[in-house]
KEKE-3310 file (N, C-alpha, C; in steps of 0.2 Angstrom, whole numbers, plus 5000, padded with zeros to 4 digits):
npx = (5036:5047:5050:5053:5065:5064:5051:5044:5042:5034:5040:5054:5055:5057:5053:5058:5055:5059:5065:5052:5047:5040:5047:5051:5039:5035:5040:5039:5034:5017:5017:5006:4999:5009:5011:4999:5001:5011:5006:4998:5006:5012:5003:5000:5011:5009:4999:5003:5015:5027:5042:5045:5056:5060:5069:5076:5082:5091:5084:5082:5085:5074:5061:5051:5046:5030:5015:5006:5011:5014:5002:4999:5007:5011:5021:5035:5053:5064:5076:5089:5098:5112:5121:5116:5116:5108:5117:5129:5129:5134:5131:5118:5117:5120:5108:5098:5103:5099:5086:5086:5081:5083:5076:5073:5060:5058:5053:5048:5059:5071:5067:5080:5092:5092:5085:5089:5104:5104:5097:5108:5118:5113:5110:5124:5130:5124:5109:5093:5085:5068:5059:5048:5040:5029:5030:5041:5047:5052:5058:5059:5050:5058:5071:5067:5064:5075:5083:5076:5079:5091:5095:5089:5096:5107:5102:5093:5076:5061:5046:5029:5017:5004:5008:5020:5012:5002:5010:5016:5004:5003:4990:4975:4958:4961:4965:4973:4973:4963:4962:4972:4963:4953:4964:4972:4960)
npy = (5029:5022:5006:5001:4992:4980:4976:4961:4961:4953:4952:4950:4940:4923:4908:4897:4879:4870:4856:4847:4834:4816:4807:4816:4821:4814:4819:4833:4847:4853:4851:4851:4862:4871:4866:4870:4881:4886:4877:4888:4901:4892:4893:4905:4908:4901:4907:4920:4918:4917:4909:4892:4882:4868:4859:4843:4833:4820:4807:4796:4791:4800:4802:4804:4824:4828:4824:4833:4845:4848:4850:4863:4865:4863:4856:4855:4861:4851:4849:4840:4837:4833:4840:4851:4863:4869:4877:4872:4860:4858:4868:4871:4886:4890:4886:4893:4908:4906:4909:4923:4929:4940:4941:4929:4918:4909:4893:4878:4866:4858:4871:4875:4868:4865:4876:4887:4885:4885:4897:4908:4906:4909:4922:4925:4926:4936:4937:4943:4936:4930:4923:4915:4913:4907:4898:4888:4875:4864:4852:4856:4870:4879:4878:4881:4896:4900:4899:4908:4919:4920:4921:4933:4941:4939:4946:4943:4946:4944:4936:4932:4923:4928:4943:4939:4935:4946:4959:4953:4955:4968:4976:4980:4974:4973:4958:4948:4950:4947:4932:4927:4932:4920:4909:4915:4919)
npz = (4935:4944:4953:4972:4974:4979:4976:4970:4955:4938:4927:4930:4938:4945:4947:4961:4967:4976:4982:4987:4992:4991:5003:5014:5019:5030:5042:5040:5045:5045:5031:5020:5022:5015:5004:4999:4999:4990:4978:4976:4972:4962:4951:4949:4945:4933:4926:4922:4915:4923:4923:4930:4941:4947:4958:4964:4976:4976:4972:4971:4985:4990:4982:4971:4967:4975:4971:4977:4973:4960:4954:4951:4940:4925:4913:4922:4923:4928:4941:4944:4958:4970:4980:4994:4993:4977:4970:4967:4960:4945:4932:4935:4940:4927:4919:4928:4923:4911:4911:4910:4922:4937:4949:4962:4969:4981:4987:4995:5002:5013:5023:5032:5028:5010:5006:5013:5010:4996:4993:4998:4991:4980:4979:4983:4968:4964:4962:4967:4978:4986:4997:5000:5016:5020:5014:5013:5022:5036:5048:5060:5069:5075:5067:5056:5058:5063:5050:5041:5048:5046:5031:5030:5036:5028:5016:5010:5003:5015:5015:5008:5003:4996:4998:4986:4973:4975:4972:4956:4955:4948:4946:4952:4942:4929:4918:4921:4936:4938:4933:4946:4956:4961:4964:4976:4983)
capx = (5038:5052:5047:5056:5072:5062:5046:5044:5040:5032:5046:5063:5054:5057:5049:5062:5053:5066:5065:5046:5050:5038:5050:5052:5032:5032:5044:5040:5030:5011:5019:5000:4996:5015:5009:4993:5003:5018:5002:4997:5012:5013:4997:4999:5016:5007:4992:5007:5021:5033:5045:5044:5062:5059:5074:5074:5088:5095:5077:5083:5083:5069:5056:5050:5041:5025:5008:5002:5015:5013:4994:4996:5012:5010:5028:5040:5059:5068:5084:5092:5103:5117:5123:5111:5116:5108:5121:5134:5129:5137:5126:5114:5118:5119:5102:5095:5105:5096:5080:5087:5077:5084:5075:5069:5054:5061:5047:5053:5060:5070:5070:5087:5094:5094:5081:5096:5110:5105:5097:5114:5123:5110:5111:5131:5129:5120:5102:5089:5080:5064:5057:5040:5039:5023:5030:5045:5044:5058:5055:5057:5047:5066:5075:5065:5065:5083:5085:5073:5085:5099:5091:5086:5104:5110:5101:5086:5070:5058:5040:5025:5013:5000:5014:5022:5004:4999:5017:5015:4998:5001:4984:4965:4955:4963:4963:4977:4970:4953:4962:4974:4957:4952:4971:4971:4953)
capy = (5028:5016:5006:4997:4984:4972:4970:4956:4959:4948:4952:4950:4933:4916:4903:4890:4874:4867:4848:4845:4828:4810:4802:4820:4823:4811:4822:4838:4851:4858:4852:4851:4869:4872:4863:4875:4889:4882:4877:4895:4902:4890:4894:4914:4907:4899:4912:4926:4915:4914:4901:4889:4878:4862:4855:4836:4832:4813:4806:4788:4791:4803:4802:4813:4829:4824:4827:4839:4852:4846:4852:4867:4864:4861:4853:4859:4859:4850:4849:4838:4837:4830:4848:4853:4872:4867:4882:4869:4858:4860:4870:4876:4894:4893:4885:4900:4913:4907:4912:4932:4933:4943:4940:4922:4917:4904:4891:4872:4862:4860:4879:4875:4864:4867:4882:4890:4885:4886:4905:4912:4904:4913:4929:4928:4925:4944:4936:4945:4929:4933:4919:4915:4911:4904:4891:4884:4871:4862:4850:4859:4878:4883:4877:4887:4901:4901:4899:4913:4927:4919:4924:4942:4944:4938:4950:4939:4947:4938:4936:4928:4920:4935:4948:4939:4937:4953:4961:4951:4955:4973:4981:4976:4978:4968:4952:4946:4950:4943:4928:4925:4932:4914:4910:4918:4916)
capz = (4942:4944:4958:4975:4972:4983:4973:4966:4947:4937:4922:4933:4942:4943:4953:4962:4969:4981:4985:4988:4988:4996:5008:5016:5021:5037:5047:5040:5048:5042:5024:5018:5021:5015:4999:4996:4997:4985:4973:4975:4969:4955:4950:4948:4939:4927:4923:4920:4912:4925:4923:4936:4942:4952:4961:4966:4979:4978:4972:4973:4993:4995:4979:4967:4970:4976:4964:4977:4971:4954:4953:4945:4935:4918:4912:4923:4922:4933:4939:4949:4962:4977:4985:4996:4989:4969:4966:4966:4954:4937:4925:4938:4938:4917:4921:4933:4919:4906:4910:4910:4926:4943:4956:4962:4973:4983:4990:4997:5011:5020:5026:5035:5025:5005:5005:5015:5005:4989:4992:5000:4987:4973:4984:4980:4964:4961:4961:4972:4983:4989:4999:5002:5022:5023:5006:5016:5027:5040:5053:5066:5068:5076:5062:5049:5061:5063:5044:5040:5049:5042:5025:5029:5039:5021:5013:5004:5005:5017:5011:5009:4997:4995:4993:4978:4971:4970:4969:4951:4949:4951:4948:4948:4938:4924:4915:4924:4940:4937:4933:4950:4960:4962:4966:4980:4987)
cpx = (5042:5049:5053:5059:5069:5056:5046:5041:5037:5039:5053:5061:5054:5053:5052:5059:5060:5064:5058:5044:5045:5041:5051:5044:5032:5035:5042:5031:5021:5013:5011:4997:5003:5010:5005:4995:5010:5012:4997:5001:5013:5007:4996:5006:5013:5003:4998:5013:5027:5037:5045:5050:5060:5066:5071:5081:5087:5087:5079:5082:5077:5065:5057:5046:5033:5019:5004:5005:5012:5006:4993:5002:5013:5015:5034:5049:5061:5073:5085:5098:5105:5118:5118:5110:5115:5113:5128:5135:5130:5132:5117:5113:5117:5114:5095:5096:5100:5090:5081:5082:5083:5084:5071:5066:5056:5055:5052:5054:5068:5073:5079:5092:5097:5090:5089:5101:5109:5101:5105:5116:5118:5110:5119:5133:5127:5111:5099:5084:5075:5059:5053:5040:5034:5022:5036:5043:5051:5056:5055:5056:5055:5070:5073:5065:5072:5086:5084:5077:5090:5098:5091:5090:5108:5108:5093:5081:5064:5051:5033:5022:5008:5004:5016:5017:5003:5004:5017:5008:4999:4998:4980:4965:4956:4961:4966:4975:4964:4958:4966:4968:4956:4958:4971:4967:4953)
cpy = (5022:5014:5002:4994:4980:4972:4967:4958:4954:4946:4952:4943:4927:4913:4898:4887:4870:4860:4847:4838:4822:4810:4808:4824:4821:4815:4831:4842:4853:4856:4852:4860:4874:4871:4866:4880:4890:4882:4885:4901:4898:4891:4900:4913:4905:4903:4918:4924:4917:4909:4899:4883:4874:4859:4849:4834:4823:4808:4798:4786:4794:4805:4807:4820:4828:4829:4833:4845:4853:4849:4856:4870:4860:4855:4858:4856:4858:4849:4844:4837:4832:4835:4850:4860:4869:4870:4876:4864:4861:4861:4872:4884:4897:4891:4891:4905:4913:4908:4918:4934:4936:4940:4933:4919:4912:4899:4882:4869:4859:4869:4880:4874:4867:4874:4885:4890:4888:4895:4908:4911:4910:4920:4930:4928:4931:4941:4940:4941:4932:4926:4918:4910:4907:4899:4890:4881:4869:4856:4850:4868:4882:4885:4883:4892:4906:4904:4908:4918:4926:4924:4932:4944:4943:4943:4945:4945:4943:4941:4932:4924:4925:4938:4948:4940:4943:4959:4958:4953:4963:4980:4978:4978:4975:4960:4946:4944:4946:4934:4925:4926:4923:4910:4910:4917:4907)
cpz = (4943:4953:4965:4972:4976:4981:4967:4959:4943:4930:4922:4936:4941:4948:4955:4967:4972:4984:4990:4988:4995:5001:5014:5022:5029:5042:5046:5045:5044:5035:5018:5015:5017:5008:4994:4992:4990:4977:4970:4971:4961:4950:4945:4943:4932:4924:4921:4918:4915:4924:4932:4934:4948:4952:4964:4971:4980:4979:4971:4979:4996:4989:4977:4969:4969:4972:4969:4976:4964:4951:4950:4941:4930:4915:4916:4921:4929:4934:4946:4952:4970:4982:4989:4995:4980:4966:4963:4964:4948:4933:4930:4936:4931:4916:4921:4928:4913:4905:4909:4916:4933:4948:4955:4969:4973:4989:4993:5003:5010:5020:5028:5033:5016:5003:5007:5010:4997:4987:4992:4996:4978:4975:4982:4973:4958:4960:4967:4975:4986:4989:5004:5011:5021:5017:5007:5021:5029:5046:5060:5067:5071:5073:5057:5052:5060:5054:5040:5041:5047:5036:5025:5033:5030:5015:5007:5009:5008:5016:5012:5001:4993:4993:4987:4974:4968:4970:4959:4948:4947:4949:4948:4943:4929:4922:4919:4931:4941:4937:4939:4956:4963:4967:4973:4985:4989)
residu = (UNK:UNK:UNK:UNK:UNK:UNK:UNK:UNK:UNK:UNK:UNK:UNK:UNK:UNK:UNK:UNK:UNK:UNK:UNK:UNK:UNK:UNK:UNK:UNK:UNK:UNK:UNK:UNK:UNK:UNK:UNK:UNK:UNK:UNK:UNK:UNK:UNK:UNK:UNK:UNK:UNK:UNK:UNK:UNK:UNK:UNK:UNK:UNK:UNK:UNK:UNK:UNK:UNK:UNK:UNK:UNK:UNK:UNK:UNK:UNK:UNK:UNK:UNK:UNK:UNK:UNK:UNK:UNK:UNK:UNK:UNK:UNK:UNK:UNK:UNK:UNK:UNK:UNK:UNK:UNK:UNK:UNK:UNK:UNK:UNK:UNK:UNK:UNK:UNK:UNK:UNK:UNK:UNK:UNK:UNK:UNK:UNK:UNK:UNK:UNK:UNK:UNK:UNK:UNK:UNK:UNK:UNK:UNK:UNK:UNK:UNK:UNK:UNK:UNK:UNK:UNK:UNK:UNK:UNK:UNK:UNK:UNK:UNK:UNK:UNK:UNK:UNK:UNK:UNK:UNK:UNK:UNK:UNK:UNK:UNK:UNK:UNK:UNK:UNK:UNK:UNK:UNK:UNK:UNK:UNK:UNK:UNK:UNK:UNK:UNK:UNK:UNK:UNK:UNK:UNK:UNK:UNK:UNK:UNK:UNK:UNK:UNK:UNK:UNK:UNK:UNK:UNK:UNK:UNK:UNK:UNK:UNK:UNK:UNK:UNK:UNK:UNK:UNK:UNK:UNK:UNK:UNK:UNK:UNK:UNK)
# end
């Protein structure tokens, strides 16, 4: 059974963390429950050897990615960046290439801002984005709003944090399974 072009796989998937950064929390929206779902995601990345890509944007002015991201990533890789599209730092893309993965589950803040750019930009590129809504944040429900259709006028696939999940788990009954249960719950 060859399955849809818009499920998420566990073996075409990447995980991109999008500037999850301190100095960013005071203005952002629900970023707490944003944070769960982000830890959710990284969670099921690690129990099923997704690679996991953490962006940092201009971490002199607005900190590092704060520990509640961090909670269930082991050693991540991170990259940093100015552009607020990651795509346009040098050696990104040869970055993203080198995992040989496809499609990348795109989590982060600002929704409007570098979520936006730096999918469209991995959308032109030939990658398949598929961004978990309810693991972007903005600081305003408008902004992410607006962004969101942007995305799915662009052609990303718009998501959640459950879908990915068990799009990657994709059966019970398993080991794998058993072990994102908890995940989830």
């Amino acid at each position: 059974m060859i399955r849809h072009e818009f499920v998420a796989t566990r073996n075409d998937c990447l995980l991109l963390v999008i500037d999850f950064q301190s100095a960013m929390l005071k203005v952002m929206q629900n970023w707490k429950e944003v944070a769960r779902t982000v830890n959710q995601l990284a969670g099921a990345a690690q129990a099923l050897d997704i690679p996991i890509l953490l962006t940092e944007q201009y971490t002199i002015g607005l900190g590092p990615t704060i520990p509640e991201v961090l909670d269930n990533i082991g050693s991540p890789t991170v990259f940093h960046k100015e552009h607020f599209s990651a795509c346009l730092e040098p050696d990104f893309l040869q970055t993203i290439d080198s995992y040989g993965r496809k499609k990348i589950v795109i989590v982060g803040m600002e929704t409007h801002v570098c979520v936006l750019q730096t999918s469209m930009d991995l959308i032109r590129a030939g990658y398949q984005v598929h961004v978990a809504s309810d693991a972007v944040a903005s600081r305003t429900a408008e902004n992410r709003n607006i962004a969101l259709d942007l995305l799915r006028d662009a052609g990303a696939v718009i998501t959640s944090t459950e879908i990915v999940i068990f799009q990657w788990a994709h059966r019970a009954n398993t080991e794998d399974f058993r072990r994102l249960l908890p995940i989830v719950k």
